[in-house]
C-alpha positions, -999 to 999 in steps of 0.1 A, spaced: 302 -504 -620 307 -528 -587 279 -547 -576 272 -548 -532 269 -585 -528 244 -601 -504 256 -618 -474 244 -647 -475 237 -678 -453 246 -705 -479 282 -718 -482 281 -722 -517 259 -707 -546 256 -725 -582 241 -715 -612 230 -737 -639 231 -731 -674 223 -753 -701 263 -755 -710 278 -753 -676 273 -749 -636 288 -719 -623 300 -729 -581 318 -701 -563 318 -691 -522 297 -659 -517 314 -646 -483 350 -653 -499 356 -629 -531 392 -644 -531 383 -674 -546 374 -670 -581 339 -688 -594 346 -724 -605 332 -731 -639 322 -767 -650 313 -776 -688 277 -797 -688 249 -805 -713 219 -808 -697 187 -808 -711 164 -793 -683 147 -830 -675 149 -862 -652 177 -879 -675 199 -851 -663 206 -865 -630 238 -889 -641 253 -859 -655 241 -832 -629 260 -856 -605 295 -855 -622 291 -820 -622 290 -812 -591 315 -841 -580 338 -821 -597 322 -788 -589 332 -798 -552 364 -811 -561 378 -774 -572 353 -759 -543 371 -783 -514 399 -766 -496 392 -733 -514 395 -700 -498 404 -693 -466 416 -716 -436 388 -707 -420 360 -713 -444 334 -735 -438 339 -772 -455 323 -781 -483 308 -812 -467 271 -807 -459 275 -769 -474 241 -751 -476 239 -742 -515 216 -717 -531 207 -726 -568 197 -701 -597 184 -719 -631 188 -700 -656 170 -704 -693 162 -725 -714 160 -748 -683 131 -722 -672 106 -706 -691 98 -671 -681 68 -654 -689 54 -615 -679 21 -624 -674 -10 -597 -669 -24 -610 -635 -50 -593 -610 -39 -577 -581 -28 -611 -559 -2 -623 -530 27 -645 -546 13 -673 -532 -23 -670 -547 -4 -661 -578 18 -695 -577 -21 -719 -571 -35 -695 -601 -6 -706 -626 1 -738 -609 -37 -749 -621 -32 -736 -654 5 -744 -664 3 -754 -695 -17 -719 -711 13 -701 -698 42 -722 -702 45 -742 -736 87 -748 -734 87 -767 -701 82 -805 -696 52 -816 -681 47 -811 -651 59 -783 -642 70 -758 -606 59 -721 -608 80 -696 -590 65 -657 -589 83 -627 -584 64 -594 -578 95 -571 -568 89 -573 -528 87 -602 -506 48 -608 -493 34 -578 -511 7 -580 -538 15 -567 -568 0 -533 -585 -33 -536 -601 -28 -535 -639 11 -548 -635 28 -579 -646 40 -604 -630 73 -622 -634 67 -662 -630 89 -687 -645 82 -726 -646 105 -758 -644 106 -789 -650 95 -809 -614 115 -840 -625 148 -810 -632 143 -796 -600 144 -836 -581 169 -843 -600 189 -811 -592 181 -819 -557 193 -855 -556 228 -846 -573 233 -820 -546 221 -845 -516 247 -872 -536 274 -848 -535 271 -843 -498 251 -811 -504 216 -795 -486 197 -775 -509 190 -741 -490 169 -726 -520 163 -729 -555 154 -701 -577 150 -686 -611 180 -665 -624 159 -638 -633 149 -633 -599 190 -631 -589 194 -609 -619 164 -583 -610 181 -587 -573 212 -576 -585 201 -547 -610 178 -535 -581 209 -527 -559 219 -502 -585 198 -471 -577 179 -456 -603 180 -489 -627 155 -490 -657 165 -521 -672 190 -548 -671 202 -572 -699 216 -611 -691 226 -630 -715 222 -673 -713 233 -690 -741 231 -669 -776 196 -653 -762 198 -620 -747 173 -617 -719 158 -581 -717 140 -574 -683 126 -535 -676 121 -527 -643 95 -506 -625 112 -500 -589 122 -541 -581 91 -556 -605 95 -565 -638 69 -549 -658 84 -561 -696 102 -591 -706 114 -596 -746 141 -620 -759 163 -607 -787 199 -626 -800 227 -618 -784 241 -614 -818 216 -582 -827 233 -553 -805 208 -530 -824 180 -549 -813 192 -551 -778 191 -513 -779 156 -508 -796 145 -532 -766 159 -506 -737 151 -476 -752 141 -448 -730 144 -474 -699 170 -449 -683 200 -467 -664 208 -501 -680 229 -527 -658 243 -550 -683 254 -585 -672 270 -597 -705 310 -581 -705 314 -592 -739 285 -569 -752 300 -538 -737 320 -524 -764 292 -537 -794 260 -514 -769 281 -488 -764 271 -468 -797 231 -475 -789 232 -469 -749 249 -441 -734 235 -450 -701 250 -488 -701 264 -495 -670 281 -528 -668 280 -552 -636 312 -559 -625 304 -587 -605 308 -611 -637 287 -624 -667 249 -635 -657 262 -667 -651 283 -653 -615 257 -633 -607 229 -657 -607 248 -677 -587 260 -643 -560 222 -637 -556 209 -668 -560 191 -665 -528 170 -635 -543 139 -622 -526 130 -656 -514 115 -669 -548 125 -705 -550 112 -739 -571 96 -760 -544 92 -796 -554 61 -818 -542 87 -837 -522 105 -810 -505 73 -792 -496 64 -826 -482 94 -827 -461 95 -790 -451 58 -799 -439 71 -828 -420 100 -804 -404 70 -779 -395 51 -801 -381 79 -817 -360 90 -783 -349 56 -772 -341 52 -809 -320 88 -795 -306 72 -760 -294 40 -777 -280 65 -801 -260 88 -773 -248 54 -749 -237 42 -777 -217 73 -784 -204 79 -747 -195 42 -748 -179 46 -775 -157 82 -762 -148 59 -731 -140 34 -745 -120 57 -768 -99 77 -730 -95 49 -716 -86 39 -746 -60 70 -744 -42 69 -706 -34 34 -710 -26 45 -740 3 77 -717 10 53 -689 18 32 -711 37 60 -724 56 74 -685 64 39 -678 74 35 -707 98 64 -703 112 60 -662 115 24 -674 136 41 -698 160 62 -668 172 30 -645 173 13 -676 192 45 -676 219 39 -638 225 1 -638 224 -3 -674 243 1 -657 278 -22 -627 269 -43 -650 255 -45 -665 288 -47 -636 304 -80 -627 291 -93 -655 295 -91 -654 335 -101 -619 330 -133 -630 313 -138 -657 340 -128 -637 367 -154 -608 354 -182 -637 347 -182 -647 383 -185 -611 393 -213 -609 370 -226 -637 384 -222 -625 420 -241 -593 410 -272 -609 398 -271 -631 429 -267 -605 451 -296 -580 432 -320 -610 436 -312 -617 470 -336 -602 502 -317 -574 522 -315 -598 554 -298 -631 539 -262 -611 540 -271 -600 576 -281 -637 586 -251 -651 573 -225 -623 587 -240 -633 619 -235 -667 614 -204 -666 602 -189 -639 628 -203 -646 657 -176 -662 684 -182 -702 684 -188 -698 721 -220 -673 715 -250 -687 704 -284 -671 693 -311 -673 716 -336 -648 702 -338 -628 666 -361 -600 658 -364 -575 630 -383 -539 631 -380 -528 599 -340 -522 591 -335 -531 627 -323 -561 638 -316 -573 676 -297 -605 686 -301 -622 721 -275 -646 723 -254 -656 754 -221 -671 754 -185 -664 769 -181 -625 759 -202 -600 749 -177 -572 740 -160 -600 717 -200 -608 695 -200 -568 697 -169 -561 681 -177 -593 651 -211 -575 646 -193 -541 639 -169 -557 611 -196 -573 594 -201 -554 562 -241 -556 557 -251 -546 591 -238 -514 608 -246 -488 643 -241 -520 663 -240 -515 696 -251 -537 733 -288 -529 746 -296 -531 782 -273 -547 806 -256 -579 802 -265 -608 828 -238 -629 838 -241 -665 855 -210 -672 887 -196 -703 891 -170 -700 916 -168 -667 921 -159 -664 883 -182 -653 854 -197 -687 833 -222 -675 812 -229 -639 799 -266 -634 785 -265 -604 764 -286 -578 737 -271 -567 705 -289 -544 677 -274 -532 646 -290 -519 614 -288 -532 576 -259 -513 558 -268 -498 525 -260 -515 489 -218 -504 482 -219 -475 458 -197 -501 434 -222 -526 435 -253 -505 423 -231 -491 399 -224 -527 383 -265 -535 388 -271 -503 368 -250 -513 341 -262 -547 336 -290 -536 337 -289 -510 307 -274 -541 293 -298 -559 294 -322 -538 282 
């Protein structure tokens, strides 16, 4: 049975064994895993020979594959540890998120984990990323060495390497026999121990160790699991009489496929100093997004300022035109208004002034300059003039176009003075009545007058 392999982001994925590292290129099947002898024994002193290992890990790796692969010079690797560098346990847990699982065990280590050096990284894998486990289930956590896992880290880093992630292999393994529908159980084999893992949808939920040597005890260990995804080739042919349902992986031993799913479900080994720096990253990336949002606002306010003054400027421009149209009307009106204020004004003097003043100063004004008054009398709306002068006919005639008096007309005869035979002097009577208010007139006295009121 053929295995889907993961695409992942890494350039390179390792396993490591207690007897060799496992390197091979997960998005190139063409080249073949590359598989280097080691003795490690899962602590700090490991680091000369973790080094050589991967120098020549790197050496075969280098130039590998296809023109077009990535180098292997600052290559993201993904790294699965497989046991007895790890210590895995099924342990009975409340329902809790991975990462209140991880500060549970993390406090309490050493009741858990007896085969690991002191002190130790816990990694927990409850079947889905982020999702609390099922009350009353296990939960699969496996411990490390913290000085393995630095020194792991500092080989890679030598080598020209950047650790992407660092996981258990069981967590590859259950990745792998997930992919298989309807899997029950899987069985990887590290060393001479034969690791035993039943599945209950992607969680563990039973973990026993039996030697690899025992097929029959292999079998008691599966029994009535269902499907069985075996990652040991060689055990094949020894199972087949117990298991029916065997279905072997052929994506390799458990050694190649550790290292194809290495990246698992995100369960990794993170060392005090690489959470240190991944806190450092967050907080420079965080400082990075603070930077770029108040960059971005200011760019958005200075925006926002210039449209505002481009508006402004359309506007003030759009109101000098409106102010060349309307300056004339504007104008306008205003003569209007002063024209109709000084015939407001002309109104109220002429409703507060006595009937005779506009007959007095018609005569003053139209009278002939050589006609003057000699005599003035008024009988009620009757007015007669005695005046003498050159011409009668012509103080007659100015009397008649006056507008406030009207029905003039000559009384009595006119008495004329010779002086040579020709007429000097003319003494004359005129009468004429006061003419009535203009109907326009009362019309704008009423109005002001309800005005007013």
């Amino acid at each position: 049975m053929k295995l889907n392999t993961r695409q992942h982001r890494s350039t390179i994925a390792i396993a490591i064994a207690r007897d060799e590292i496992v390197g091979l290129r997960p998005h190139d099947r063409a080249v073949p895993p590359v598989r280097v002898p080691v003795t490690l024994s899962g602590t700090g002193d490991d680091a000369a020979a973790l080094s050589d290992a991967f120098a020549r890990l790197r050496s075969a790796l280098d130039g590998a594959g296809e023109p077009k692969a990535l180098p292997v010079d600052g290559a993201l690797v993904s790294i699965a540890l497989l046991p007895p560098l790890i210590d895995t346990r099924i342990i009975m847990l409340p329902p809790l998120r991975p990462a209140e699982t991880q500060a549970v065990l993390r406090r309490d280590a050493a009741r858990h984990f007896i085969g690991v050096q002191a002190p130790h990284l816990v990694a927990v894998h409850t079947g889905e990323r982020g999702r609390q486990h099922e009350a009353g289930g296990g939960t699969l956590a496996a411990a490390v060495s913290t000085s393995f896992v630095d020194a792991v880290a500092a080989a890679a880093t030598a080598t020209g390497w950047r650790v992407h992630v660092m996981t258990p292999a069981h967590s590859a393994w259950a990745s792998a026999a997930a992919a298989v529908q309807g899997t029950g159980a899987y069985i990887a084999v590290a060393g001479d121990i034969a690791h035993i893992v039943r599945l209950s949808g992607r969680r563990a939920s039973h973990l026993r160790r039996v030697r690899a040597t025992a097929p029959g005890d292999i079998a008691a260990a599966v029994a009535d699991a269902g499907r069985v995804v075996l990652f040991a080739p060689a055990l094949a042919a020894s199972l087949e009489p117990y298991l029916t349902p065997l279905r072997p992986a052929a994506g390799g031993d458990a050694h190649e496929i550790a290292a194809r799913y290495a990246e698992g479900d995100g369960v990794r080994f993170i060392s005090p100093a690489a959470a240190a720096e991944r806190h450092a990253d967050e907080r420079r990336t965080a400082l990075r997004l603070v930077m770029a949002a108040v960059l971005f606002l200011v760019m958005a306010a200075v925006v926002d300022a210039w449209g505002a003054r481009r508006e402004l400027d359309v506007l003030r421009a759009r109101r000098a035109e409106i102010r060349a149209q309307v300056g004339p009307l504007l104008a306008s009106r205003d003569s209007i208004d002063r024209v109709m204020q000084q015939m407001q004004e002309l109104d109220a003097r002429a409703r507060s002034t006595p009937r005779w003043t506009p007959a007095l100063f018609d005569i003053a004004l139209m009278l002939p300059q050589e006609s003057h008054l000699t005599g003035l009398f008024a009988n009620g709306d009757t007015l007669v003039v005695e005046a003498q002068g050159a011409g009668a006919g012509a103080a007659l005639q100015a009397l008649r176009d006056a507008g406030s008096l009207q029905d003039a007309r000559l009384v009595g005869a006119v008495e004329r003075e010779l002086d040579g035979g020709a007429t000097s002097v003319e003494r004359f009577r005129l009468s004429a009545r006061l003419a009535a208010p203009a109907a326009d007139a009362l019309a704008r006295a009423a109005a002001q007058e309800g005005t007013d009121q």
